[in-house]
C-alpha positions in Angstrom: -13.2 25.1 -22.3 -11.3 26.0 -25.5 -9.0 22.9 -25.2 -7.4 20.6 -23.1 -3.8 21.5 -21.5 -2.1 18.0 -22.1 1.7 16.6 -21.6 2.9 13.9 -23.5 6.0 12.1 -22.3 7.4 9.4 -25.0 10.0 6.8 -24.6 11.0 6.2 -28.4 12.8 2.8 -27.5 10.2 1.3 -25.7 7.3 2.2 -27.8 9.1 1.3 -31.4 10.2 -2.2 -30.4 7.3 -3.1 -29.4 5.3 -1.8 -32.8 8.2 -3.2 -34.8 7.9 -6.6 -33.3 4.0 -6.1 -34.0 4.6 -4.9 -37.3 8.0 -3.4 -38.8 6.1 -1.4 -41.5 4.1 0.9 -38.8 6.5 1.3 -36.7 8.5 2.7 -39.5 5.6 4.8 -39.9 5.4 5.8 -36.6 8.8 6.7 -36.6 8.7 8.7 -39.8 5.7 10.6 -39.4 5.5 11.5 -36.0 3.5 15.0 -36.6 0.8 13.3 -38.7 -0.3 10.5 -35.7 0.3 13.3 -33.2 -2.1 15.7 -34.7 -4.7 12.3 -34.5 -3.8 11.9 -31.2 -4.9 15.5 -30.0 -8.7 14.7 -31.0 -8.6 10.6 -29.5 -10.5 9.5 -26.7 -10.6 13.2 -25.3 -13.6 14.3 -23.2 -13.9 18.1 -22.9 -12.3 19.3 -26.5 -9.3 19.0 -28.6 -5.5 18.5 -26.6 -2.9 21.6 -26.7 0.5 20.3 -26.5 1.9 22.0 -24.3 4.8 19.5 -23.0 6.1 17.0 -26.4 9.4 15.2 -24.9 10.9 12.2 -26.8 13.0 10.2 -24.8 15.5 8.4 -27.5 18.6 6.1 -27.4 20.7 7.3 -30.1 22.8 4.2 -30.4 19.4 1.8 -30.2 18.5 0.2 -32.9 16.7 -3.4 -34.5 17.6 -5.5 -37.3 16.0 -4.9 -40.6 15.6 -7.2 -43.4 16.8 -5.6 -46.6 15.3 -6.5 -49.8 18.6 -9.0 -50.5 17.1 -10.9 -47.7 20.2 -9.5 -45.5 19.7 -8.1 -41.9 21.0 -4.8 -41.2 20.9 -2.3 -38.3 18.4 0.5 -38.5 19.5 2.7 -35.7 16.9 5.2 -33.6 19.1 7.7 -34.2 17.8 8.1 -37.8 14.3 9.2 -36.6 15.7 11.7 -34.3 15.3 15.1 -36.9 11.9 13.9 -37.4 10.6 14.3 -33.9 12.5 17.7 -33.7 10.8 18.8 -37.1 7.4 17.6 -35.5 8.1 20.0 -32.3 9.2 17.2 -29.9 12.2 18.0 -27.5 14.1 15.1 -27.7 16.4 14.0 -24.9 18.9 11.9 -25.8 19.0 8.4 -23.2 22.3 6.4 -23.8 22.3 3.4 -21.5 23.6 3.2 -18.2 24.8 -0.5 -18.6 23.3 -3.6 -19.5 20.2 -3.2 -21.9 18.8 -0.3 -19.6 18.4 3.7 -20.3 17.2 6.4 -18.7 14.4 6.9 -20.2 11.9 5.9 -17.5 13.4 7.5 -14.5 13.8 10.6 -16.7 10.1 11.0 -17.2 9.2 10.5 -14.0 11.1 13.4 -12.9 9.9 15.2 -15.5 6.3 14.9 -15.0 6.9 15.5 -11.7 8.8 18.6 -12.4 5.6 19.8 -14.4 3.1 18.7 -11.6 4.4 21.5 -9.9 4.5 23.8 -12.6 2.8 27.0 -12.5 0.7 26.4 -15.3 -2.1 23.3 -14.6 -1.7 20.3 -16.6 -5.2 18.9 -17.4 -3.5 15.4 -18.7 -0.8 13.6 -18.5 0.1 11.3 -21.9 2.9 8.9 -21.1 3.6 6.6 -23.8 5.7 3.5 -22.5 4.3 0.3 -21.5 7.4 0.3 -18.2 5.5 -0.7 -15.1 8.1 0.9 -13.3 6.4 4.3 -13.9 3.4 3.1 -11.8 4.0 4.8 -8.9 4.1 8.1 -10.9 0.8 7.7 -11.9 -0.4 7.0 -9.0 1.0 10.4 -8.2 -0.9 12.1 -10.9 -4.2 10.4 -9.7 -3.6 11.8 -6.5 -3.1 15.3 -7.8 -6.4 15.1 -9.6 -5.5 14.7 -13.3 -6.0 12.9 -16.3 -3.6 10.2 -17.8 -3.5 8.3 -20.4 -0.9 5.2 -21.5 -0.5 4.8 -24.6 1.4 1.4 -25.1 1.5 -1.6 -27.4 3.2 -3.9 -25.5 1.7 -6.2 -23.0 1.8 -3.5 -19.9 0.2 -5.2 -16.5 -2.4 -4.6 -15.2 -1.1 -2.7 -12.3 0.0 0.0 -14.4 -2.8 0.3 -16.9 -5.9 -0.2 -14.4 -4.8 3.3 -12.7 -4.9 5.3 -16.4 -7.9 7.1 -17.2 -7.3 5.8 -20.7 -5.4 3.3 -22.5 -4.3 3.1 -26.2 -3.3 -0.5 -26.3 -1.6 -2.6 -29.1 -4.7 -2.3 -32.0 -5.5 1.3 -31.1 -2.1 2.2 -31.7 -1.8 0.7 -34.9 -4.9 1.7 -35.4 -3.9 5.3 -34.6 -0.5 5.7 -36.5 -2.4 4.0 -39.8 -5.3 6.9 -39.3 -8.3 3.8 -38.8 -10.7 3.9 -36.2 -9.4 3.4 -32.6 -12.9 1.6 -31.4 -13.5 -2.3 -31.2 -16.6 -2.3 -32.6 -17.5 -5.6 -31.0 -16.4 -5.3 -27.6 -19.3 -5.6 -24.8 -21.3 -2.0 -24.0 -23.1 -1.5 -20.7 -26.6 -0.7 -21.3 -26.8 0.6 -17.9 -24.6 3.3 -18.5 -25.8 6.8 -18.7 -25.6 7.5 -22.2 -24.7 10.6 -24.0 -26.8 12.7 -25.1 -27.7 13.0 -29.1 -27.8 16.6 -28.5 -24.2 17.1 -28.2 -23.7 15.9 -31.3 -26.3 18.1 -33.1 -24.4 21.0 -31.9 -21.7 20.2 -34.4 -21.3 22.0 -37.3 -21.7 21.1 -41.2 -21.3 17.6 -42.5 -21.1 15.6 -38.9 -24.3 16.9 -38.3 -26.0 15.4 -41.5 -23.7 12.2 -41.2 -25.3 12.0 -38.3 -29.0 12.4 -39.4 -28.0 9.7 -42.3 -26.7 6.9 -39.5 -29.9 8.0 -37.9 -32.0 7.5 -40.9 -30.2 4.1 -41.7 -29.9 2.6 -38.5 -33.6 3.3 -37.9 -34.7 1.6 -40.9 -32.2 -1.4 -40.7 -33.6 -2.0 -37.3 -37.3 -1.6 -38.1 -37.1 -3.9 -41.0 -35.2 -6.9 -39.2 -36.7 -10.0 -38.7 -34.3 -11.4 -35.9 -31.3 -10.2 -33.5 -28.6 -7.9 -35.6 -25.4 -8.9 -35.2 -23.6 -5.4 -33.9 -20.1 -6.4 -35.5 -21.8 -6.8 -39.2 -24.1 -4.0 -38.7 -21.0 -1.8 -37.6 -19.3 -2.8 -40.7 -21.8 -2.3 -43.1 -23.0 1.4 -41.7 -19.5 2.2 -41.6 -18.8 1.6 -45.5 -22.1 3.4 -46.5 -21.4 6.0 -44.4 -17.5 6.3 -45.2 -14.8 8.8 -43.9 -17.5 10.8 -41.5 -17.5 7.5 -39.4 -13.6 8.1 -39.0 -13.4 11.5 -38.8 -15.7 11.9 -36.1 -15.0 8.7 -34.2 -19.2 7.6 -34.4 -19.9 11.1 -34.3 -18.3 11.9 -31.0 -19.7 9.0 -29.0 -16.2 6.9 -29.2 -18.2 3.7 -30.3 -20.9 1.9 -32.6 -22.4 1.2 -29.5 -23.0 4.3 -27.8 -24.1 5.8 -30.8 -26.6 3.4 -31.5 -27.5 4.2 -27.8 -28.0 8.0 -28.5 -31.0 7.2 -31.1 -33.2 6.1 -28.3 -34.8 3.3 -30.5 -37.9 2.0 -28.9 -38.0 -0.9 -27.1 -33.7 -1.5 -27.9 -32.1 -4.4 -26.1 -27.9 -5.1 -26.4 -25.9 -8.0 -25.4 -22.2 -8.7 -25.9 -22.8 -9.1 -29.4 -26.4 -8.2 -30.4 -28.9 -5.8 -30.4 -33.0 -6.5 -31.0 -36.1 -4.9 -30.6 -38.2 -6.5 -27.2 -41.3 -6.3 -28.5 -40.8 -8.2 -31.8 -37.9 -10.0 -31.5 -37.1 -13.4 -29.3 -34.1 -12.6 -26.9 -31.2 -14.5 -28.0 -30.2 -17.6 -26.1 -27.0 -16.9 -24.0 -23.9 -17.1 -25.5 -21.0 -19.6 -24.6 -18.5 -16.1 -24.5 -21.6 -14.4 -21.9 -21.0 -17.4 -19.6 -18.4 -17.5 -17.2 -16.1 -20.7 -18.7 -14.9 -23.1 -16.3 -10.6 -23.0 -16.4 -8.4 -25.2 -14.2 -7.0 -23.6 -11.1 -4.1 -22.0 -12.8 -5.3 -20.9 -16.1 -8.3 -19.4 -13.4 -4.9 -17.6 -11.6 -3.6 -16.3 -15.4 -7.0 -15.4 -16.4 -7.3 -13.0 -14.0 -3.5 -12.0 -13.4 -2.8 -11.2 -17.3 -6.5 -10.5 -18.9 -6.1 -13.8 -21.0 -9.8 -14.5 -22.7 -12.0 -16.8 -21.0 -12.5 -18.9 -24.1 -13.6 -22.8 -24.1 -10.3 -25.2 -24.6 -11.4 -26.2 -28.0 -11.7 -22.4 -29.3 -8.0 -22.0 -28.9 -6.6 -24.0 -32.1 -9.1 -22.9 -34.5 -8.1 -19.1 -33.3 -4.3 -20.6 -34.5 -5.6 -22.1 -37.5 -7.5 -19.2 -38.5 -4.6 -16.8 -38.0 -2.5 -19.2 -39.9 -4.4 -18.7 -43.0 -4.6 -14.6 -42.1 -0.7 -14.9 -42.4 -0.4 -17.0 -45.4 -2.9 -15.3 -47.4 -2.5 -11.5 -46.7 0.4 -8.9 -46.1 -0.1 -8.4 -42.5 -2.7 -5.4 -40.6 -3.5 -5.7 -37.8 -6.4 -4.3 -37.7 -7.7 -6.3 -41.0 -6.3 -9.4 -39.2 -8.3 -9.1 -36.5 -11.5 -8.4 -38.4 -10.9 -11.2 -40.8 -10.0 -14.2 -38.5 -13.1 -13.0 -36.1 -15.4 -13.4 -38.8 -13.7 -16.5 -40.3 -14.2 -17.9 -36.9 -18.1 -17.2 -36.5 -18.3 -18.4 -39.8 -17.6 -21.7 -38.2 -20.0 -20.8 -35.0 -17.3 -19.1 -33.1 -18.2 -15.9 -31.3 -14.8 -15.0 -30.5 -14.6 -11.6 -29.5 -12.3 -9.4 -31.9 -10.1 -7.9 -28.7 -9.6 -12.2 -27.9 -7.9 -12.2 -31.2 -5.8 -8.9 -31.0 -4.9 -10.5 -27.4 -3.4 -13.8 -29.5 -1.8 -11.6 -32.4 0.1 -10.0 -29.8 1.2 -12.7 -27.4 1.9 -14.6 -30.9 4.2 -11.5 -32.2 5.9 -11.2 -28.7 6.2 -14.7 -28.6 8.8 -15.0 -31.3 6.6 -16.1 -34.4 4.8 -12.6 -35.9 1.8 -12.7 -38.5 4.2 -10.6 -40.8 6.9 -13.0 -40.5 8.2 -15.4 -44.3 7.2 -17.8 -44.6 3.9 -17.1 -42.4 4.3 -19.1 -39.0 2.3 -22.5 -38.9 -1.0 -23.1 -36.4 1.6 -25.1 -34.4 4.1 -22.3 -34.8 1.4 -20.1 -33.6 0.3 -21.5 -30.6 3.7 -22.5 -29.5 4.6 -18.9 -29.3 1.5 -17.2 -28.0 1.4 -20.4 -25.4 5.0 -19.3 -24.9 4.4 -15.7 -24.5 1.8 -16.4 -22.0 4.1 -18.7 -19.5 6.4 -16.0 -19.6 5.1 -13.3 -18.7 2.8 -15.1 -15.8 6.3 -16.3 -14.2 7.7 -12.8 -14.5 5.3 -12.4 -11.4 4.5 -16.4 -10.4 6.2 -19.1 -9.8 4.2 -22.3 -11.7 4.7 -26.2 -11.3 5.1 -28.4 -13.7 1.7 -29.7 -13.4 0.6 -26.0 -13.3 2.5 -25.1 -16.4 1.1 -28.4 -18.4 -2.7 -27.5 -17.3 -2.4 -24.1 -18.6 -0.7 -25.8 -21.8 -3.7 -28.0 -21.8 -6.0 -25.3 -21.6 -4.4 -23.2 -24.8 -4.5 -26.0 -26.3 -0.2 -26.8 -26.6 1.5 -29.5 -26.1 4.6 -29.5 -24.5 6.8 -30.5 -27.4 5.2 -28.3 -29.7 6.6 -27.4 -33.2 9.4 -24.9 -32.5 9.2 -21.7 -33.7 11.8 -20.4 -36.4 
């Protein structure tokens, strides 16, 4: 198969705002260069070969628009509309969505019947692309499941879990970013199943050129930094360190075509390999590692056990939960704000201090923090307390979008995150 026949259905208004509250300067990006994350997006977490575009429709509210700090420190209007040429030039077919009242377009109901109008095109769509985090277009993926195709969401707001659990893929929050700033769209940290059937290393020896001996070279130095270690390797730092020796190849070819650190340290069939969460070591000369406090399942109260498992929250001990805050803190006070660098810094601040915190459990705060009212990229940077307050916030909110919680319930869950209730407001 020469390539994949794919459909991608945007709504600009819903995917902008939520990268602008994340961070103004990629959604600009976004927005500006739609052609150059597109043409990324053609060769991201695809399984047969590269996407043809055959369907690009931007879905666009003309008179939307956010407010924009201007150098003078004044707040101005930068209207959608502006962006508008850009996705024509970048062969989009936008549709202009004007609201029907209230702070509600079209946009949503539009692509439904859209995609649905395609479903029952003459030519097959392989996969369906929408990018919108609207649970309300649940039930048209359901309909694409049941017609046998792919999909993919490609959101970075908080979608549920309703809507995202029936995707074949999902680009969240950091692999968006990740995506429009042309980094890496793997976690590098994030568990792997060892029981999974791996890929083959043969499939990547097919390739051509320079992947194929960027290949041999991760080969050659994962062998020997495995061989020579004297304990567990932590995957995170190993990831890190093979990625800067082996530079853009790593990128390019997303680990060589196996989407992950971890499934391409799988392919090189090292003998006697053993992974965890957050490790890898050789069986026959290494101790296993104890388990982890993050492997075990952590004891919540009843109704952070409810949001837990209603909202993804990370099942982190209570005391974790302000050094995440204070570590993002000092992210925000000491850098111009990436996400993806923010993530990666306060992960390894925090195992400096014997904190395994996953790097997806920080992503998770960044954005419940930036939703929450009180952004990284906000002057002056927002305060621990600031922090907290908002992601805590963030959290309430969006469980009582679908639950009703007491008092009581509301306080333990506070408890929990590690918030008061009369916690510094955020500005």
């Amino acid at each position: 198969m020469g390539h994949v026949r794919a459909a991608l259905y945007l709504d600009f208004d819903n995917v902008f705002s939520g990268l602008y509250k994340l961070d103004p300067e990629v959604a600009i990006e976004f927005a500006s260069e739609p052609g150059t994350w597109l043409r990324r997006l053609s060769t991201t977490l695809t399984l047969d070969a590269p996407r043809r575009w055959l369907v690009l429709r931007c879905y666009l509210n003309p008179a939307g628009w956010v407010f924009h700090p201007e150098p003078s420190g004044e707040q101005t209007r930068l209207y959608f509309s502006k962006y508008r040429p850009r996705f024509v030039r970048a062969g989009f077919e936008v549709i202009d969505c004007p609201r029907y009242g209230g702070t509600k377009n079209a946009a949503d109901i539009r692509i439904v019947v859209d995609a649905l109008d395609a479903l029952s095109d003459d030519t097959r769509y392989d996969e369906f692309v929408v990018a919108s985090g609207d649970s309300d277009m649940t039930p048209l993926l359901q309909r694409l499941r049941r017609a046998d195709r792919r999909t993919m969401i490609v959101s970075p707001a908080d979608a549920a879990e309703a809507f995202t659990s029936i995707a074949d893929q999902v680009l969240d929050s950091q692999r968006v970013l990740a995506l429009v700033q042309g980094e890496p769209v793997d976690v590098d940290d994030e568990p792997v199943d060892v029981d999974e059937e791996p890929l083959e290393a043969g499939d990547v020896e097919e390739a051509e050129g320079d992947r194929t001996e960027a290949y041999e070279t991760f080969r050659s130095l994962m062998t020997g930094e495995y061989e020579k270690a004297a304990e567990p390797l932590n995957m995170a730092s190993l990831a890190h360190r093979l990625r800067e020796q082996l530079g853009q190849a790593v990128s390019d070819s997303d680990w060589f075509g196996f989407g992950s650190f971890a499934r391409a340290v799988d392919s090189l069939k090292l003998p006697h390999l053993r992974v965890s969460q957050h490790l890898l070591w050789d069986d026959s000369r290494h101790e296993p590692p104890e388990e982890s406090e993050t492997s075990r399942r952590i004891a919540l109260p009843a109704p952070a056990e409810r949001l837990a498992d209603q909202l993804n929250l990370p099942r982190l001990p209570q005391e974790w939960w302000p050094m995440i805050y204070q570590a993002l803190a000092e992210y925000a006070e000491s850098h111009v704000f990436n996400l993806t660098q923010c993530t990666s810094w306060a992960r390894d601040r925090l195992r400096e201090q014997g904190l395994p915190v996953p790097r997806g459990a920080v992503a998770f705060v960044v954005r419940g923090t930036s939703y929450g009212g009180a952004p990284l990229h906000r002057r002056p940077a927002p305060t621990a307390a600031e922090i907290g307050a908002a992601f805590v916030g963030n959290v309430i909110s969006r469980a009582e979008a679908e639950v009703v919680l007491s008092e009581a319930e509301t306080a333990a869950v506070r408890t929990w995150l590690s918030s008061p209730p009369a916690a510094e407001p955020v500005t």
